[in-house]
C-alpha positions in Angstrom: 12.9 10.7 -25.2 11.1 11.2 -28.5 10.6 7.6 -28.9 9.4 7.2 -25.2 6.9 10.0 -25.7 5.7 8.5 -28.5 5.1 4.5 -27.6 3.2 5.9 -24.6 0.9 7.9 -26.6 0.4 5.0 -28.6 0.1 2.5 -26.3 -3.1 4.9 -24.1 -4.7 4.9 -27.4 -4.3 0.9 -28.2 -5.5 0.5 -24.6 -8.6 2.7 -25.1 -9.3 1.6 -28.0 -9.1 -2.0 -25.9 -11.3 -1.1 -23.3 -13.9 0.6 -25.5 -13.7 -2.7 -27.6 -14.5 -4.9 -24.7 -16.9 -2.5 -23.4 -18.9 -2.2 -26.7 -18.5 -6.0 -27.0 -20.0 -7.0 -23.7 -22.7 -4.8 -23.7 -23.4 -5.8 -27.8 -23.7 -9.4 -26.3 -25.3 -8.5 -23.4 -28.2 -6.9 -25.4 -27.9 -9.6 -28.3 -28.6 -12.1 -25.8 -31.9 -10.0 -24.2 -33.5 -9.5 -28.1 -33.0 -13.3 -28.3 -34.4 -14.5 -25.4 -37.9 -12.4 -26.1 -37.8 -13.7 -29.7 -38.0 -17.2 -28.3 -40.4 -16.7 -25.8 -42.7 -15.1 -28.5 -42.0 -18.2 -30.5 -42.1 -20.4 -27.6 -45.8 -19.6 -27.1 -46.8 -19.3 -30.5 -46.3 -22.7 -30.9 -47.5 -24.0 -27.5 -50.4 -22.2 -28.7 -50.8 -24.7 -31.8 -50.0 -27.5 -30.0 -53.1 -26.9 -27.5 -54.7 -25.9 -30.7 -54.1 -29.2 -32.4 -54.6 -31.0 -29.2 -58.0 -29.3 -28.3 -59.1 -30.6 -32.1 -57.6 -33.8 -31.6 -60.4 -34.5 -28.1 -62.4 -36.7 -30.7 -59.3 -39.1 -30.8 -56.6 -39.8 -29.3 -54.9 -36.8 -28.2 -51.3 -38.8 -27.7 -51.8 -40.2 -30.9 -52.3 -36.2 -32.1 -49.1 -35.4 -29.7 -46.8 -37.9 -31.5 -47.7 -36.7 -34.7 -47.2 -33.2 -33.8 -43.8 -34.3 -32.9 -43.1 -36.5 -35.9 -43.4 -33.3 -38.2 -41.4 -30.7 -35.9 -38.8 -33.1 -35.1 -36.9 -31.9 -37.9 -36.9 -28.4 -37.5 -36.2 -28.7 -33.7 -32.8 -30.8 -34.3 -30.9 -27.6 -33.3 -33.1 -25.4 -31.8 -35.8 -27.1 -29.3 -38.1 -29.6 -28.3 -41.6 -30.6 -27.9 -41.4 -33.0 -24.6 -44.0 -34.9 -22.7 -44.1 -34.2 -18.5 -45.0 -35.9 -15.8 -45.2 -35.0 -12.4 -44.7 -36.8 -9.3 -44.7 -34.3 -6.1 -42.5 -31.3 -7.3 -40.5 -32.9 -9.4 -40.7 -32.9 -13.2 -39.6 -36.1 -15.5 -39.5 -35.7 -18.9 -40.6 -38.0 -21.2 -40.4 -38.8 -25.1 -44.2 -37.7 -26.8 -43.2 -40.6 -29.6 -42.7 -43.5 -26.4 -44.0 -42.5 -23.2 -42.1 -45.4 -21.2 -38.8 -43.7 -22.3 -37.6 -40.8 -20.5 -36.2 -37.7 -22.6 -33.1 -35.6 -22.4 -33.8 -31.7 -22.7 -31.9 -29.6 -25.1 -28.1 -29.4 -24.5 -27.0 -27.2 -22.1 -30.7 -27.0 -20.2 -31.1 -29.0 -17.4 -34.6 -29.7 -15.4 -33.5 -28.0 -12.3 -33.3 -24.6 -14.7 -37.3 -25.2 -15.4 -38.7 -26.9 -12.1 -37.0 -23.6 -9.8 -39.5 -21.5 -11.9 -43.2 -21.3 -10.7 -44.4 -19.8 -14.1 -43.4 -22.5 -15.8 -45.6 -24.9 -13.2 -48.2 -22.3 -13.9 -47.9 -22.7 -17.7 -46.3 -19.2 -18.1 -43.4 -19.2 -20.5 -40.1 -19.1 -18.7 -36.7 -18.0 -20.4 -32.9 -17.9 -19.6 -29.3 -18.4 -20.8 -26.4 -20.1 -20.3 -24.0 -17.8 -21.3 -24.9 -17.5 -25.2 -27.1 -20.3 -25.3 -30.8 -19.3 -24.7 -33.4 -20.8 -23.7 -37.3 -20.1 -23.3 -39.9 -22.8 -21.9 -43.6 -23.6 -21.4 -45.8 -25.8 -20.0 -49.3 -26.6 -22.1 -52.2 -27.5 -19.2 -53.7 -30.1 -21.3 -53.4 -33.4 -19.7 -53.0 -36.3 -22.2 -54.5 -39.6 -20.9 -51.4 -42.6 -21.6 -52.5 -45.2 -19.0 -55.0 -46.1 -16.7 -54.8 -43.2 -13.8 -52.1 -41.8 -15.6 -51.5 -38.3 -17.9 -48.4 -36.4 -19.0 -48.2 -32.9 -20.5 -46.7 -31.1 -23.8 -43.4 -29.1 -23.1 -42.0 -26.7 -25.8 -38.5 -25.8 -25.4 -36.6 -24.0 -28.0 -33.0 -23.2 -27.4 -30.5 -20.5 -29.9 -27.5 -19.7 -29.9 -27.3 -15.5 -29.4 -25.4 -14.0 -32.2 -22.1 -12.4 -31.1 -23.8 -9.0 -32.0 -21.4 -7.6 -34.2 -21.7 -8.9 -37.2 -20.0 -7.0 -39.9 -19.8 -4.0 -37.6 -16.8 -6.2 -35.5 -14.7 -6.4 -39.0 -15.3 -2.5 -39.2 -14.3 -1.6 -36.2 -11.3 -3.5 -36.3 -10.4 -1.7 -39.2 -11.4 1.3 -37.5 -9.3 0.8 -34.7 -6.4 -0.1 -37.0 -6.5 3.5 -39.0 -7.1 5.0 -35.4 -3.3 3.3 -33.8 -1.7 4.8 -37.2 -2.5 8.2 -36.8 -2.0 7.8 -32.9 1.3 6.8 -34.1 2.0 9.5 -36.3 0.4 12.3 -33.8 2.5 10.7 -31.7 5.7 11.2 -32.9 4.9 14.5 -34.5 4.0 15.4 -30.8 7.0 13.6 -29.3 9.6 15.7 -31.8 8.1 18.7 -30.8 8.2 18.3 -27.0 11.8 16.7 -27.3 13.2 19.0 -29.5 13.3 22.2 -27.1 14.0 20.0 -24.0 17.2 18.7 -25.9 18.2 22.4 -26.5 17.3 22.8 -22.6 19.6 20.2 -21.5 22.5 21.1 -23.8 22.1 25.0 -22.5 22.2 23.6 -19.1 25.0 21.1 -19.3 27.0 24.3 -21.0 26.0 26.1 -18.0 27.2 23.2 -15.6 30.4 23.5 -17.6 31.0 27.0 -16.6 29.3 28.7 -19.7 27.0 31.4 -18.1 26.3 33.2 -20.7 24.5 30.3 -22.5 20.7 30.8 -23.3 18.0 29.0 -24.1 16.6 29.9 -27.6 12.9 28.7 -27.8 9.7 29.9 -29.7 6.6 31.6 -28.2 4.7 28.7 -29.9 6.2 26.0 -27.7 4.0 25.9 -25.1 3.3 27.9 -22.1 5.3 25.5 -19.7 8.2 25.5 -22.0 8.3 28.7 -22.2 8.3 29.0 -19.1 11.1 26.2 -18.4 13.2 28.1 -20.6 12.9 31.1 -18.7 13.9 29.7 -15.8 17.0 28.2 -16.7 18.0 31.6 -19.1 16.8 33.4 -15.2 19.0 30.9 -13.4 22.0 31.4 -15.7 22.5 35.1 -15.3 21.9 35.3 -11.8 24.5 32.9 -11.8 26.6 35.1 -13.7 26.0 38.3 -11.9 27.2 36.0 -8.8 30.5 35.1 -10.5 31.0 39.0 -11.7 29.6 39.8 -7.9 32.2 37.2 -7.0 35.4 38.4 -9.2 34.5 42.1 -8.6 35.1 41.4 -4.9 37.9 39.1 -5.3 40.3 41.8 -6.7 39.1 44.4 -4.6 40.2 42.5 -1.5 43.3 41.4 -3.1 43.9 45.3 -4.2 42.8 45.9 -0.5 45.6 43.2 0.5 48.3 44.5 -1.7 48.3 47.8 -0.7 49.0 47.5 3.1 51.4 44.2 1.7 53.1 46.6 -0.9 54.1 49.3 2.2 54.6 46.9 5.1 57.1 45.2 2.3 59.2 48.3 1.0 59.5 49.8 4.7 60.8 46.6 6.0 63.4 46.4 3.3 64.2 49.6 3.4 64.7 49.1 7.3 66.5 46.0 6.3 68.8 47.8 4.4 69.4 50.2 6.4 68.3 52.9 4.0 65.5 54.2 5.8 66.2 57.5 7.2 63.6 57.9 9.9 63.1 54.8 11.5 60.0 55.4 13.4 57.9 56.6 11.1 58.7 53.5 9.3 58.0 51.3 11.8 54.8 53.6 12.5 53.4 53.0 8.6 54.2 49.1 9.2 52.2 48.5 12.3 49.4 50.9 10.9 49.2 48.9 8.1 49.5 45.6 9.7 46.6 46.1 11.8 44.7 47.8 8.4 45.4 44.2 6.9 44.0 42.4 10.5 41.1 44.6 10.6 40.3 43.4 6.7 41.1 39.6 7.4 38.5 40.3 10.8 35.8 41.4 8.9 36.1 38.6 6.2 35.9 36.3 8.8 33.0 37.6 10.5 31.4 37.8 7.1 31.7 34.7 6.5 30.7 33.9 9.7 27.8 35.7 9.4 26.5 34.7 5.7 26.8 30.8 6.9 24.6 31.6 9.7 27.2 29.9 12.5 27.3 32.8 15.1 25.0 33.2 17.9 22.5 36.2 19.6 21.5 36.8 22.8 18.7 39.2 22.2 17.4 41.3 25.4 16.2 44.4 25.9 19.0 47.2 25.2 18.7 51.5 25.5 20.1 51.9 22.1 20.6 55.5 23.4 22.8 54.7 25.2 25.0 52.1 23.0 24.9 54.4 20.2 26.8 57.1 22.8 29.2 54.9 23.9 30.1 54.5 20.1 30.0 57.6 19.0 32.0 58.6 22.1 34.9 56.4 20.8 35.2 57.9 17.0 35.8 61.4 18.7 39.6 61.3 18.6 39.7 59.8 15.1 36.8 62.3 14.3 39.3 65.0 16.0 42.1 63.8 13.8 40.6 63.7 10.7 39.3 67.7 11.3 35.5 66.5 11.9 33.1 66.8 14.3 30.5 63.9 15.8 27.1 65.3 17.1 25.3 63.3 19.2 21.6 63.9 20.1 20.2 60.6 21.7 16.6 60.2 22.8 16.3 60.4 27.0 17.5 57.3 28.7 14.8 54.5 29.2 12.8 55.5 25.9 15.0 53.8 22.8 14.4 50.5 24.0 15.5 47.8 21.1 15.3 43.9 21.1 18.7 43.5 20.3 22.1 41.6 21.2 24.1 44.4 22.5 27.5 43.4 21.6 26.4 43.0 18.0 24.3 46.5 18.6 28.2 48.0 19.0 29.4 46.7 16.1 26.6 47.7 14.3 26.8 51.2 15.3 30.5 51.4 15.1 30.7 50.3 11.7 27.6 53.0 10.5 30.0 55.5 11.8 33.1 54.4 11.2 31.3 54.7 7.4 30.1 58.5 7.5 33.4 59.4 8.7 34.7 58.4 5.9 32.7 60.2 3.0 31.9 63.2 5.5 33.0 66.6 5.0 33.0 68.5 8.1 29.9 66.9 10.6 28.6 63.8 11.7 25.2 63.4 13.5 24.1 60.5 15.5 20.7 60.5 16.3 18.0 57.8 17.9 14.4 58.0 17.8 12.2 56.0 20.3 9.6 53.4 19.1 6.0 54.9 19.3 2.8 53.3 19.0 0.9 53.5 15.7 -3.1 54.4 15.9 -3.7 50.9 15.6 -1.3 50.5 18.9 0.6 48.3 17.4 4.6 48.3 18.3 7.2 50.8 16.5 10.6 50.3 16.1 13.7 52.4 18.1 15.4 53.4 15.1 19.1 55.1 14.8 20.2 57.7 12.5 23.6 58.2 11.4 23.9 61.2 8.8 26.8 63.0 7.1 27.5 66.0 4.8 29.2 64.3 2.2 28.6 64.4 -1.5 25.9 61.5 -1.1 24.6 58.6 -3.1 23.1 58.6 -6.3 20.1 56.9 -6.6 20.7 54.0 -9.0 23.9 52.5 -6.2 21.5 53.4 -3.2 20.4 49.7 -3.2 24.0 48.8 -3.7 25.5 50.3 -0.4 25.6 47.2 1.6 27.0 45.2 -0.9 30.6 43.8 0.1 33.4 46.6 -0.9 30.9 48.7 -2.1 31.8 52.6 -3.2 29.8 55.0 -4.9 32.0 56.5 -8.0 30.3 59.7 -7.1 32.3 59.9 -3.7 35.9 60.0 -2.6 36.3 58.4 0.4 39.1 58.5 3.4 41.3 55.1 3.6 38.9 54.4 6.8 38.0 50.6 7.3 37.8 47.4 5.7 35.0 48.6 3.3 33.0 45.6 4.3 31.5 47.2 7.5 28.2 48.0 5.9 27.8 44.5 4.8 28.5 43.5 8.1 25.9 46.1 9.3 22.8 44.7 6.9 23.7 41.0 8.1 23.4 41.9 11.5 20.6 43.8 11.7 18.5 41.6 9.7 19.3 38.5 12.4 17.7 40.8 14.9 15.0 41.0 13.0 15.4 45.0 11.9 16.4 46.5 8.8 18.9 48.9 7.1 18.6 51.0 4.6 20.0 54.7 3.0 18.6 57.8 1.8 20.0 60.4 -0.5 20.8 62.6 -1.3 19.6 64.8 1.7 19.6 68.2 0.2 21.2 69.9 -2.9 24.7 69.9 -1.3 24.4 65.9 -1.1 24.3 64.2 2.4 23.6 60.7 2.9 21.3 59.5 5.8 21.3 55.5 7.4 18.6 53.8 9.1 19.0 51.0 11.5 15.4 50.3 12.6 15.2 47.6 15.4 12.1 45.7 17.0 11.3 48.0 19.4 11.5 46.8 23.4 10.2 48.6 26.6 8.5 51.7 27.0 6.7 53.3 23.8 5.5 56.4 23.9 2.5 57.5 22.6 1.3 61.0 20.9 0.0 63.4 22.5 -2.3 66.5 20.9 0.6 69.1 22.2 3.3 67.3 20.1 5.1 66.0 23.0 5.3 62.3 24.0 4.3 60.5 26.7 5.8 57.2 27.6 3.6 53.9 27.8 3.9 50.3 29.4 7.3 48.3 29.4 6.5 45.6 27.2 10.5 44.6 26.8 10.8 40.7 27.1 14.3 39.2 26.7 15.1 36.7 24.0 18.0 34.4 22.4 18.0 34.3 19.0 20.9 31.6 17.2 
């Protein structure tokens, strides 16, 4: 990764430094060819300018004579550069002719051609023209003077210079070649200084998280302040992911051998009444048989509820949310933990609000279990009462919906604060309370799973006073009537606005 890290760095600053080279070049040409072609149009007319000179002096005599001598003394310096050329013109067309033999015709410099000067009306006018051909350049003009060669007949002087534009960089190319040179070497080395340092806390990152794949939770990512904020933060993560993972597995184990301590216990007394029935050692018969079915249906009750957890937690179960009196479910449940309320020497109060007003959005078969299982729960940590209670939704001052809500509260020695968010964990028992061998212990879980699919919540408060007491709260979206305050207290109730609904 390090070495990955660091060709790419190097290769972005070889191709910048590529791009910035062929920039700097083109426009260096570009600009090296624009200063040339306005020194050779200076030049071109300064000596267009002598030649009229010389031929305006030469009127007294023959002014080809004066041309061809003109041209016998430049011709040397013009070799590489330029021309002075004789014209004629027949129409719009230009032929150009040698000063030194009129009858021959001439050939422009190389890379010129006529069509380059007779396309230009300056240059008809006797205005320099100028050009290039990609770094040849080229400037042009036409001197007015007609020279008499024949009877009827006259050409004209034409002084072309050509040059070569300099490729602009000169010495400045061999320096910023050696520029760019020292520049890749300490892109390298930044590079790979860069490169170590990035690598070298993802490579602890990946061998923390392969330990983790391995089963290692408690493996941690070690890394400096200085990294980097987003490798920092990276680390975090993974140290964040790891021990939630291991508070899942503890989670995990935790429950594991309470329900197989839950699953040996009922095992352990259906297993020595049977043999002891097998053996014919067992002096009362019924009660034996007696503990074993109790304890056979304590062990189907358990294997229910894991099932329906499971159920529940991988989302495969359905609703078939309507409106539902909650009042009234919650009395019908109630109802039905009198005689094991009787039994155990405790009392359930009930005090429901009036039929028709807790109206919930709810699936009421689920709404059962829910409220069978909340108190099935305070039975089992209460000490002498129960109370059941439901409240009916009411409209805020913004009007917006409440929420029927039901109460279940018991006497008991309550919750302390730091396990209240741990009630509805699975097998769940606060260390502060004894509780009756009532249940699966996983009915509260059940409970929070539940409501939370019909869209309420569920929560506990405690402790309710200074003898203890523990309160749950099943709120529910609310359905039907609401009622609204009124200034002596009381309530009123408001428009039905239940509306049936499946939820899966």
């Amino acid at each position: 990764m390090r070495r990955r890290i660091s060709l790419t760095m190097a290769a972005m600053v070889v191709g910048a430094l590529v791009l910035v080279g062929l920039a700097t070049l083109g426009l260096t040409q570009l600009d090296s060819i624009h200063q040339t072609q306005a020194q050779l149009v200076t030049e071109t007319q300064n000596l267009a300018s002598g030649v009229q000179d010389e031929l305006g002096n030469g009127r007294r005599h023959d002014e080809l004579d004066v041309l061809q001598k003109l041209v016998s003394v430049l011709k040397g310096p013009f070799e590489q550069q330029g021309e002075v050329l004789a014209a004629s013109s027949t129409g719009t067309t230009l032929t150009f002719l040698n000063p030194l033999d009129p009858a021959q015709r001439a050939a422009l410099p190389s890379g010129l051609t006529s069509s380059d000067l007779e396309s230009s009306e300056n240059f008809v006018q006797g205005l320099p023209v100028s050009g290039n051909i990609g770094r040849l350049v080229w400037a042009a003009i036409l001197i007015n003077t007609p020279i008499p060669v024949g009877p009827g007949k006259y050409i004209n002087a034409v002084v072309v210079l050509t040059r070569r534009a300099p490729s602009g960089l000169g010495t400045a190319g061999t320096w910023f070649a050696l520029a760019s040179a020292a520049t890749v070497v300490v892109a390298l080395l930044a590079a790979d200084r860069l490169g170590r340092r990035l690598a070298r806390p993802l490579k602890r990152t990946e061998e923390v998280t392969s330990r983790i794949a391995a089963g290692d939770l408690a493996a941690r990512v070690q890394i400096s302040q200085r990294e980097g904020h987003e490798l920092v933060s990276l680390a975090n993560s993974v140290n964040q992911m790891a021990a939630s993972l291991a508070r899942a597995q503890r989670t995990q184990r935790q429950f594991l051998m309470s329900v197989s301590h839950d699953l040996r216990t009922p095992l352990t007394s259906i297993r020595g009444f049977a043999e002891a029935l097998a053996d014919g050692t067992a002096t009362n018969v019924e009660h034996a048989s007696d503990i074993i079915l109790s304890e056979a249906r304590r062990l189907e009750r358990l294997v229910a509820d894991l099932l329906e957890l499971a159920k529940l937690e991988a989302g495969t179960f359905n609703l078939n949310c309507m409106a539902v009196d909650l009042s009234e479910v919650v009395a019908e449940g109630a109802q039905a933990f009198e005689p094991a309320a009787d039994g155990l020497g405790l009392r359930v109060e009930l005090d429901t609000a009036p039929a028709g007003t807790a109206m919930c959005q709810a699936d009421p078969d689920r709404l059962a279990q829910v409220v069978s299982n909340v108190v099935e729960n305070a039975l089992k940590y209460a000490r002498s009462t129960v109370r059941v209670s439901t409240a009916c939704p009411a409209l805020d001052r913004q009007g917006a919906t409440g929420q029927a809500v039901l109460y279940v509260e018991d006497d008991g020695p309550g919750i302390a604060p730091e396990d209240l968010d741990k009630v509805f964990q699975r097998l769940f028992q606060s260390a502060s309370a004894a509780s009756r061998k009532l249940g699966s212990g996983l009915g509260l879980a059940i409970v929070e799973e539940l409501v939370s699919a019909m869209g309420g919540r569920a929560w506990a408060e405690s402790p309710l006073g200074q003898h203890g007491g523990t309160r749950m709260v099943i709120a529910l979206p609310a359905a039907g009537p609401l009622s609204v305050a009124t200034p002596n207290g009381k309530a009123n109730v408001a428009a039905d606005r239940s509306a049936p609904a499946t939820h899966s």
